[in-house]
C-alpha positions as CSV (number, residue, x, y, z in Angstrom):
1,X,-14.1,76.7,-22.7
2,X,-16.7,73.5,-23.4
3,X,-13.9,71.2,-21.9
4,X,-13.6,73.2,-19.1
5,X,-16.8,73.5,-18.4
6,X,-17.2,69.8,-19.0
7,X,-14.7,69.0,-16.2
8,X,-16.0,71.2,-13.9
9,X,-19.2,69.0,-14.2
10,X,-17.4,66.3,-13.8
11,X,-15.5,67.4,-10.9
12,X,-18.9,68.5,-9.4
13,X,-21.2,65.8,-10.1
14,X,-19.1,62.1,-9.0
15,X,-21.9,59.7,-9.1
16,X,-23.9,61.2,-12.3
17,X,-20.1,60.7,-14.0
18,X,-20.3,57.1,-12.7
19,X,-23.7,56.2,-13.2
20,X,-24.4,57.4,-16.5
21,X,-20.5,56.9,-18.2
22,X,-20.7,53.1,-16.4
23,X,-24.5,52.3,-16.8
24,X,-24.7,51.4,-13.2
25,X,-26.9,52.3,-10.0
26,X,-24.6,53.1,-6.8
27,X,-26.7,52.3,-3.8
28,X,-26.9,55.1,-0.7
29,X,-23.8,54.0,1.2
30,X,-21.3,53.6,-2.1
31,X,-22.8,57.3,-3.1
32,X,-22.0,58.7,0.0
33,X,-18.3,57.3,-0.4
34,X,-17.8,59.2,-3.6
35,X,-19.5,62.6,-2.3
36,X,-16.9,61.9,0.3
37,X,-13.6,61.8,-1.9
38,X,-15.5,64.7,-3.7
39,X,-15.6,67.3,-0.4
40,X,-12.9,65.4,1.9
41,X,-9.4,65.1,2.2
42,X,-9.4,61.8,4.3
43,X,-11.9,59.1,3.8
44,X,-12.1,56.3,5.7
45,X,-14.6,53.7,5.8
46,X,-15.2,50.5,7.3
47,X,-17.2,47.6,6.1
48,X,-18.6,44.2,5.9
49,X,-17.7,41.5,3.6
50,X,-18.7,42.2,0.0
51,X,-20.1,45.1,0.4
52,X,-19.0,46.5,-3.2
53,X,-16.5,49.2,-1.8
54,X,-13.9,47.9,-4.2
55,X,-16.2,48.5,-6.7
56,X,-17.0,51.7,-6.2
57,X,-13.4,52.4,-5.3
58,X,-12.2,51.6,-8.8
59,X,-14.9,53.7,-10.5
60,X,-13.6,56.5,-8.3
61,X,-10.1,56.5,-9.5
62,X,-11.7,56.8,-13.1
63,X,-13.2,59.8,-11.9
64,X,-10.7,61.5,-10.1
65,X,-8.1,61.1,-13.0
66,X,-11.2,62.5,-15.7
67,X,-12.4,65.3,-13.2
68,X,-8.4,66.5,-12.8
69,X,-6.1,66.9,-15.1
70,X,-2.6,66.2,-15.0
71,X,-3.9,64.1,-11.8
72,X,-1.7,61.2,-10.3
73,X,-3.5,58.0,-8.6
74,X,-1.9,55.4,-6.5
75,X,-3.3,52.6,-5.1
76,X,-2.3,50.4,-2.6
77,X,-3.5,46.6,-0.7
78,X,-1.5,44.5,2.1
79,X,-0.4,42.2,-1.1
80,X,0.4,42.5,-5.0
81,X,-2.2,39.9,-5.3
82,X,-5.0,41.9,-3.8
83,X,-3.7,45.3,-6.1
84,X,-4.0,43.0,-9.3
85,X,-6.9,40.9,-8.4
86,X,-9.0,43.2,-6.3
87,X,-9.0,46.5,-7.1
88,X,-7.8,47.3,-10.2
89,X,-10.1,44.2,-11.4
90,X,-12.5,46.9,-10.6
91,X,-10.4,49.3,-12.3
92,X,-9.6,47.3,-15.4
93,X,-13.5,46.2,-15.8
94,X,-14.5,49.8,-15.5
95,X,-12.3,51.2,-18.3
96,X,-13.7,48.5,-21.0
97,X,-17.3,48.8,-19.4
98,X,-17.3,52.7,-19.9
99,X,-19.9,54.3,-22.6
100,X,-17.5,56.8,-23.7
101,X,-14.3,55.9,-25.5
102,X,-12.0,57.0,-22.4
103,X,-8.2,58.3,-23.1
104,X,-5.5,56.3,-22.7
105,X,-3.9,53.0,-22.5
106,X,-4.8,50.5,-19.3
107,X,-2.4,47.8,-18.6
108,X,-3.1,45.4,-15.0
109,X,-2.1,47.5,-12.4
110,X,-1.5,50.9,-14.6
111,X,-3.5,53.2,-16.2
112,X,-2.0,55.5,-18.4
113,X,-3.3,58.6,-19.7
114,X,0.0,61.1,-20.2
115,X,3.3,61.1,-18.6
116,X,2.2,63.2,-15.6
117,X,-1.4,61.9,-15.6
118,X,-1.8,58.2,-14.6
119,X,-3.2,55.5,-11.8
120,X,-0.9,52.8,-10.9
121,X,-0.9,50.0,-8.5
122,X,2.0,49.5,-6.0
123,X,2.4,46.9,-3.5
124,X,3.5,47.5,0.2
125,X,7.0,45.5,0.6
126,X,8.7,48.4,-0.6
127,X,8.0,52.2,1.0
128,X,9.8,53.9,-1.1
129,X,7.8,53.3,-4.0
130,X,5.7,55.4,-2.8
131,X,8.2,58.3,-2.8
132,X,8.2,60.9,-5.8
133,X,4.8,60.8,-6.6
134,X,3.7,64.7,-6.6
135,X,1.0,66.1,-8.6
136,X,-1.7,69.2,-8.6
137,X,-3.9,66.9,-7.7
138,X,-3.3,63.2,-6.1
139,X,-5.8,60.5,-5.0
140,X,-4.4,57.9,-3.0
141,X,-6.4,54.8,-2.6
142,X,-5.7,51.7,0.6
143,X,-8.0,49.1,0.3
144,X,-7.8,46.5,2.9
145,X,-5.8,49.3,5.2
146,X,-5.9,47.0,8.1
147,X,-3.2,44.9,6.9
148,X,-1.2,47.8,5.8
149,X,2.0,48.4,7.4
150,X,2.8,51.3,9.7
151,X,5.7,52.6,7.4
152,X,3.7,52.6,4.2
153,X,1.5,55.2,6.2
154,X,4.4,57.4,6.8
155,X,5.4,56.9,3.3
156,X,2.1,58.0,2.2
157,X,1.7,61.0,4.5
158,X,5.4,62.7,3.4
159,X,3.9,62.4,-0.5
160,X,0.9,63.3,0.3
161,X,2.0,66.7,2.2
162,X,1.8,69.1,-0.9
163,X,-1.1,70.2,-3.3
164,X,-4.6,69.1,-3.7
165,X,-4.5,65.5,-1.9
166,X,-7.2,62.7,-1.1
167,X,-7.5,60.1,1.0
168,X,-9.5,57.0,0.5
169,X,-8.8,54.2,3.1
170,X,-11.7,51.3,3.1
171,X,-11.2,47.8,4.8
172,X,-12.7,45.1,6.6
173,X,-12.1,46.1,10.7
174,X,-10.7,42.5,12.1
175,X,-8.2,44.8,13.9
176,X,-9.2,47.1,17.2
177,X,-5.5,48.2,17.2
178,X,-3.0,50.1,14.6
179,X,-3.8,52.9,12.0
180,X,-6.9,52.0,10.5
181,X,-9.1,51.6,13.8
182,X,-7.1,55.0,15.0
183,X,-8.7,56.6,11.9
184,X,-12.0,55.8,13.2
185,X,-10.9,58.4,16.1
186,X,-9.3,61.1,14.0
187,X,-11.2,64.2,13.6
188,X,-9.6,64.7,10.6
189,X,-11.3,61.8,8.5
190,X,-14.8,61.8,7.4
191,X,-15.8,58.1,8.2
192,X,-18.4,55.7,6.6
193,X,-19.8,52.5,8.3
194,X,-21.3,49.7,6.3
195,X,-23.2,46.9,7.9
196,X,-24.8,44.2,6.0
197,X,-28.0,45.3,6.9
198,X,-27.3,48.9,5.3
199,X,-26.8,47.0,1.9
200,X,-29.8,46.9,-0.4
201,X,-30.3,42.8,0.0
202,X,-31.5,43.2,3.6
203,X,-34.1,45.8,3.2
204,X,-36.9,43.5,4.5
205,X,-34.8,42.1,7.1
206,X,-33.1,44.9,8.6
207,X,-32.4,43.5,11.9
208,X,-30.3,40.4,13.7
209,X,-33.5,39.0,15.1
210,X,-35.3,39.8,11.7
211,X,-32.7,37.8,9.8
212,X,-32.5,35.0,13.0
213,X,-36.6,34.3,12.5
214,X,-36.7,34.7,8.9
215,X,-37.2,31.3,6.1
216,X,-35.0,30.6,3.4
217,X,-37.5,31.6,1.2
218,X,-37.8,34.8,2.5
219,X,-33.7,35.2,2.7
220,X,-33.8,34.0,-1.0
221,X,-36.7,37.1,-2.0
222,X,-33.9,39.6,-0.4
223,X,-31.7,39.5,-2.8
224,X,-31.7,42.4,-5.5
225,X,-28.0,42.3,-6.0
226,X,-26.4,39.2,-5.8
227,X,-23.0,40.3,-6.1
228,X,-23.3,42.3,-2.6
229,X,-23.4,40.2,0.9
230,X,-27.0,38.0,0.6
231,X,-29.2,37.2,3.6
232,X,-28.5,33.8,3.2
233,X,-24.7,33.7,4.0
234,X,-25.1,36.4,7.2
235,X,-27.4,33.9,8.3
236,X,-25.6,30.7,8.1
237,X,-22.6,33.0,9.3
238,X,-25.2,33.8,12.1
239,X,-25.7,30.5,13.4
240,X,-22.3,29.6,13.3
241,X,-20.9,32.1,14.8
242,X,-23.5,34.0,16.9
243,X,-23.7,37.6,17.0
244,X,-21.7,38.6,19.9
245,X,-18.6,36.8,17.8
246,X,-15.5,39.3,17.3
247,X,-15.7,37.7,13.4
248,X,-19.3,38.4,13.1
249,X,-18.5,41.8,14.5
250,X,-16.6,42.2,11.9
251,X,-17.2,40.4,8.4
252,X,-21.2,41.0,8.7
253,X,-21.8,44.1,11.0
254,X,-18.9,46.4,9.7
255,X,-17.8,46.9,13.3
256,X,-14.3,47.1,14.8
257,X,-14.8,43.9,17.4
258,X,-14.3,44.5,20.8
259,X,-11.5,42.0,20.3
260,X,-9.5,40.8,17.4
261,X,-9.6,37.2,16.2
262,X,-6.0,36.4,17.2
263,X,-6.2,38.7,20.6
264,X,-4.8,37.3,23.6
265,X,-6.5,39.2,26.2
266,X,-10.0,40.9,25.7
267,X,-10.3,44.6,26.1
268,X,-13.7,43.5,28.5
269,X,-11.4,41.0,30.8
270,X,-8.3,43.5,31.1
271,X,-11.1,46.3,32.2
272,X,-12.5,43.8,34.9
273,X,-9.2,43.2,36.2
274,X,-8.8,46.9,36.5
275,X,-11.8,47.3,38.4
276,X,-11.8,44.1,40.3
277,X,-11.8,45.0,44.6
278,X,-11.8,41.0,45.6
279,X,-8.9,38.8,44.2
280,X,-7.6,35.7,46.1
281,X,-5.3,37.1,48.5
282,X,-1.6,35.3,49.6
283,X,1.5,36.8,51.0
284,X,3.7,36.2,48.0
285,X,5.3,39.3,46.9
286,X,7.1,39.6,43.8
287,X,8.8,42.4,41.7
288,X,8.6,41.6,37.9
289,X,11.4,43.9,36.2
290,X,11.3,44.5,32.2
291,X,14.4,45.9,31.4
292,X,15.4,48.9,29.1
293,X,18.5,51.4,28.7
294,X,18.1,54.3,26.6
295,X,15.7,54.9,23.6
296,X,12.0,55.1,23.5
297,X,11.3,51.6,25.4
298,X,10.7,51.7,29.2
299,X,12.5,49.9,32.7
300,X,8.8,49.2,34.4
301,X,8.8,47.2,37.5
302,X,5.4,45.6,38.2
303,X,4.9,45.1,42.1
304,X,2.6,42.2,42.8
305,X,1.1,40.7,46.3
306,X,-0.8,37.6,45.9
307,X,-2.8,38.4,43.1
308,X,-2.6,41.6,42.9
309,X,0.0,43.8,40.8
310,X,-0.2,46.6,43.8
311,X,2.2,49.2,41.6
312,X,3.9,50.0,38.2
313,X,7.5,52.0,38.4
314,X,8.3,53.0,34.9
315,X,11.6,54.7,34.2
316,X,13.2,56.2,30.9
317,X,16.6,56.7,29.5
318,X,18.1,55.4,32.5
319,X,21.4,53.4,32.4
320,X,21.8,49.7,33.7
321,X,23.5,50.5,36.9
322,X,20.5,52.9,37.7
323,X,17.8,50.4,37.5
324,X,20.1,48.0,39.6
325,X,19.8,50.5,42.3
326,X,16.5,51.1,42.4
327,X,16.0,47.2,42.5
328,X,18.5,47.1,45.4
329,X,16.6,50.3,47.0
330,X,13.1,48.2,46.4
331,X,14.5,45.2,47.9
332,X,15.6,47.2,51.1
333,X,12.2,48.1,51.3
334,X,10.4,44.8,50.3
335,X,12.9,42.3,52.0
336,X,11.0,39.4,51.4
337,X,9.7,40.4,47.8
338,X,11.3,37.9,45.0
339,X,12.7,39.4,42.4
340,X,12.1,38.3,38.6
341,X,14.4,39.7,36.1
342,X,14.1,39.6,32.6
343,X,16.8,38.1,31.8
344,X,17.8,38.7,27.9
345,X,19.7,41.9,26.3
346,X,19.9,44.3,28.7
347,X,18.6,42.7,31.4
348,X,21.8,39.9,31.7
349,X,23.9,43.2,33.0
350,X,21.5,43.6,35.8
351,X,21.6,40.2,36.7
352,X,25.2,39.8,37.5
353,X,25.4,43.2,39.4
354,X,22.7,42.3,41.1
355,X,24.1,38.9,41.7
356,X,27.6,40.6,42.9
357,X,25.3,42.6,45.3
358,X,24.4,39.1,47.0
359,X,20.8,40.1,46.2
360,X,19.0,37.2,45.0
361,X,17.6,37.7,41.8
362,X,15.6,34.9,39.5
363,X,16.5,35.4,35.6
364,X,14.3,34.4,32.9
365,X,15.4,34.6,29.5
366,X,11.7,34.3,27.8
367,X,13.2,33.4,24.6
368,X,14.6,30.0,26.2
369,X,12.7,26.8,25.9
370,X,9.0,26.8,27.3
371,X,7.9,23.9,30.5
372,X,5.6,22.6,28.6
373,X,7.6,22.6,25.2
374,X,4.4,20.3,23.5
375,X,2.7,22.5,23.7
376,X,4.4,26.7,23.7
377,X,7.0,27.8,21.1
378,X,8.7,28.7,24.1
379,X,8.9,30.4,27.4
380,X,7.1,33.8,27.0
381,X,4.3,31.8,25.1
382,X,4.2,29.6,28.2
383,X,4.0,32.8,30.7
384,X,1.5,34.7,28.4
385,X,-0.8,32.3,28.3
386,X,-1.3,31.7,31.8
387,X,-1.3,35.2,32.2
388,X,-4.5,35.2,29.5
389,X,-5.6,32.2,32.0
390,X,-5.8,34.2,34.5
391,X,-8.0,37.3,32.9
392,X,-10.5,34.4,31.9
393,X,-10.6,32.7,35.2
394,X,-11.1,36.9,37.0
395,X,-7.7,35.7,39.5
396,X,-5.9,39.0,38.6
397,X,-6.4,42.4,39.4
398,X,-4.0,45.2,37.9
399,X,-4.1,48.8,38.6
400,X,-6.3,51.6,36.6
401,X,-3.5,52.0,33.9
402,X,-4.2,52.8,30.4
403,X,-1.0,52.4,29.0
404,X,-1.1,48.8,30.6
405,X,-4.4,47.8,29.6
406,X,-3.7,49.1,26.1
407,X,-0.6,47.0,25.9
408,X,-2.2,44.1,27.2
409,X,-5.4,43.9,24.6
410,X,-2.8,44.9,21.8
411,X,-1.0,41.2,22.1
412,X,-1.7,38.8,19.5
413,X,-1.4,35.2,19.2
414,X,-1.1,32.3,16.5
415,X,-1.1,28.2,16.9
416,X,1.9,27.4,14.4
417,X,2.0,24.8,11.8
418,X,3.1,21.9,14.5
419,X,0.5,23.3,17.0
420,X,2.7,25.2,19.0
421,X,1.0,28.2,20.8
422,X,3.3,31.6,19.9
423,X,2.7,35.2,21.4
424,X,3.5,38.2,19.0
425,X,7.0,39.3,19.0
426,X,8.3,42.9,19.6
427,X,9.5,43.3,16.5
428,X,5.8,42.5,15.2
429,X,4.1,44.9,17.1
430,X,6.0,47.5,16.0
431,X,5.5,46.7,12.2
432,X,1.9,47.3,13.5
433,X,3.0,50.9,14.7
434,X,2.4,49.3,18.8
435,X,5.4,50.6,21.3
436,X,7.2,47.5,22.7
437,X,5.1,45.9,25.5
438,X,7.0,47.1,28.6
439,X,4.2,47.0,31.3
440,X,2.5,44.0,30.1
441,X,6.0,42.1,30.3
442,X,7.1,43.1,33.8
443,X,3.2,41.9,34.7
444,X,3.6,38.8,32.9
445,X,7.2,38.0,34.5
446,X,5.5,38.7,38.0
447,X,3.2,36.4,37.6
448,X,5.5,34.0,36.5
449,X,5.8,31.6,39.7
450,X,9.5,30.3,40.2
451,X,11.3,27.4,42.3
452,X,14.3,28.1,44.7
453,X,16.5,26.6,42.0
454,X,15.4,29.3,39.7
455,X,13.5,27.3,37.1
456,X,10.1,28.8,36.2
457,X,6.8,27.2,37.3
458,X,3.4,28.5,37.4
459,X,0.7,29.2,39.3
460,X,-2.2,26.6,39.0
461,X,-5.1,27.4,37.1
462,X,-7.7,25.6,35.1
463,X,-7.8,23.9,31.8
464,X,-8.0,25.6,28.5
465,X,-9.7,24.4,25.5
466,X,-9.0,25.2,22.1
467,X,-11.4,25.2,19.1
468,X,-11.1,22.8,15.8
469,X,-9.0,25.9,14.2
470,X,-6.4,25.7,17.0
471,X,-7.1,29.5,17.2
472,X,-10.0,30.8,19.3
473,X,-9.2,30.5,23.1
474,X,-12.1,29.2,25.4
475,X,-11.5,28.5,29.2
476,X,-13.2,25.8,30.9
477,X,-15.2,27.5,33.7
């Protein structure tokens, strides 16, 4: 009866467990996280750099496995190296740091306390690790859930479908897309912020333009805990960056940026383009065409005049020979439209009917080598970027379409190893739980300017600049 009474307090009383068995004082934020696990089934909290969440997320898992018996634990990061190093550093240091001789045996990434009652580490190459795993009570822990793979959610959700479950997700939010930002929007998750300035070193400067007009004496007298984020590095982070940066968004304010790091096209230029009523007018008409056949994917034909995409057409589980007749319908109605044909997979099929047809058609296979091959791994590089160009520059305008907007401020891009600019494959996006671009291809193809002899070229637009990373876009004005 004294043990089960002493569990219940336990179970009832998280940060008294952790501040008194650990000899350590949780600030306001890290006690709200715990009282969190404590009454909610899905936690998820966003935060700045070094804000201690790791910290307090080990000492959770210590209290989870002592306030539940025969209790399972897993614990999961984007890399082995961040389980080992990160987080179950946290765990390991609170198991030896504890004032009470605590049961069991703890090894690096396990903690073992009886066959059925343990905390273990797992990394996130493998999803069915994850499978198996079912208990009375289970806590599963993501830190950095950002960079978690969409299929280690699923994996995690089908073990977590049974018994007394809790969800802890914490991370840095460098990504506006995928799972983590969409649990921000879930109704189901309770959800923490942390912001530098909610951390008990900025008390006395608890604002941007308190920290911009503050001395280094005065950023120095801040600092209470120096293991948490210090005045002094949001500062220099501050000047370096400025405070409308996506990264300072992000590492110092705890905020999802309105754009990623590595984003191609800015939420904030897409919307402009959606709500732009003046765009340099010409009589060029194209038809972009992105190709599918059956399966989840989409045909979508972007209609453009000038610079203008006028109309999207998107069609579903429709065979080859369909979408060749609804091109050859469109080109009845649109004799003078130029069509532009994505040429790869599917797509070759349509080409040659089309071709048979005696209906000119201009193939691009974007895989194939780019123009400007110094500088674009290759050809859909090449047409992205001019597309991005073009949302910088305000020469576009696209139609009030969410599922295009979305697709387009989803793409991600990276300057390779030999400075090569290279767009986010398919296949990439969907290991980030994104549909395949469909829209935001047959946009990008009719834009994509062509010669008689079928060769791509491009519309002319001004310089772009790159900074000393090779990574952040800026467009001369």
């Amino acid at each position: 009866m004294q043990a089960t009474g002493l569990i219940q307090q336990i179970r009832d009383n998280p940060t008294t467990f952790i501040e008194g068995g650990f000899d350590t004082d949780l600030w306001k934020k890290q006690k709200e996280i715990v009282c969190s696990v404590r009454d909610n089934q899905y936690t998820t909290v966003r935060s700045c750099h070094a804000s201690g969440k790791s910290f307090i997320a080990g000492h959770i898992a210590i209290w989870f496995l002592h306030a539940f018996p025969e209790s399972i634990v897993l614990t999961t990061a984007p890399t082995f190296r961040q389980v080992e190093d990160v987080l179950w550093k946290e765990i390991r240091n609170a198991f030896y740091k504890c004032k009470a001789d605590l049961a069991g045996e703890i090894l690096t990434t396990r903690y073992n306390i009886s066959p059925n009652h343990f905390a273990v580490g797992l990394s996130t190459d493998e999803p069915d690790k994850f499978q198996g795993y079912h208990a009375k009570h289970l806590l599963v822990i993501i830190d950095e859930s950002s960079g978690i793979p969409a299929n280690i959610f699923e994996a995690i959700q089908s073990v977590a479908s049974t018994g007394f479950i809790r969800i802890l997700e914490l991370g840095n939010p460098t990504d506006p897309t995928g799972h983590f930002a969409n649990t921000f929007k879930n109704q189901f998750y309770n959800k923490i912020s942390i912001s530098c300035f909610d951390t008990p070193n900025f008390k006395n400067l608890s604002t941007v333009e308190a920290l911009r007009n503050s001395t280094m004496e005065q950023r120095a007298k801040s600092v209470v805990c120096p293991y948490l984020i210090t005045p002094q590095w949001v500062y220099e982070r501050l000047c370096e960056w400025g405070d409308e940066s996506p990264v300072f968004e992000s590492r110092c304010l705890g905020q999802f940026p309105t754009e990623s790091i590595d984003t191609l096209i800015s939420l904030n230029k897409a919307l402009q383009a959606s709500e732009r009523i003046e765009v340099e007018h010409s009589d060029e008409e194209v038809l972009g065409v992105d190709i599918a056949r059956y399966g989840s994917d989409k045909t979508v034909f972007a209609h453009r005049k000038g610079n203008r995409i006028i109309e999207l057409r998107k069609f579903t589980k429709e065979d080859t020979m369909a979408t060749t007749g609804r091109i050859a319908q469109f080109k009845r109605e649109h004799a003078n439209a130029k069509i532009v044909v994505d040429d790869a997979g599917v797509g070759g099929g349509v080409v040659d009917r089309l071709k048979e047809l005696k209906i000119k058609v201009y193939p691009i296979n974007v895989g194939s080598k780019a123009k400007e091959s110094d500088k674009y791994l290759n050809l859909r590089a090449e047409i992205y970027h001019k597309l991005a160009i073009r949302f910088t520059e305000g020469t576009i305008a696209i139609p009030k379409d969410d599922e295009l907007i979305s697709e387009l401020t989803s793409l991600k891009y990276q300057v390779t190893s030999n400075g090569l600019i290279k767009i986010e494959s398919k296949d990439d996006m969907k290991k980030r739980g994104l549909n395949s671009p469909d829209c935001a291809d047959a946009v990008a193809l009719a834009f994509a300017r062509i010669k008689s002899d079928c060769n791509v070229m491009f519309i002319k637009t001004k310089g772009s600049l790159y900074d000393s990373r090779g990574l952040t876009m800026y467009f001369r004005d």
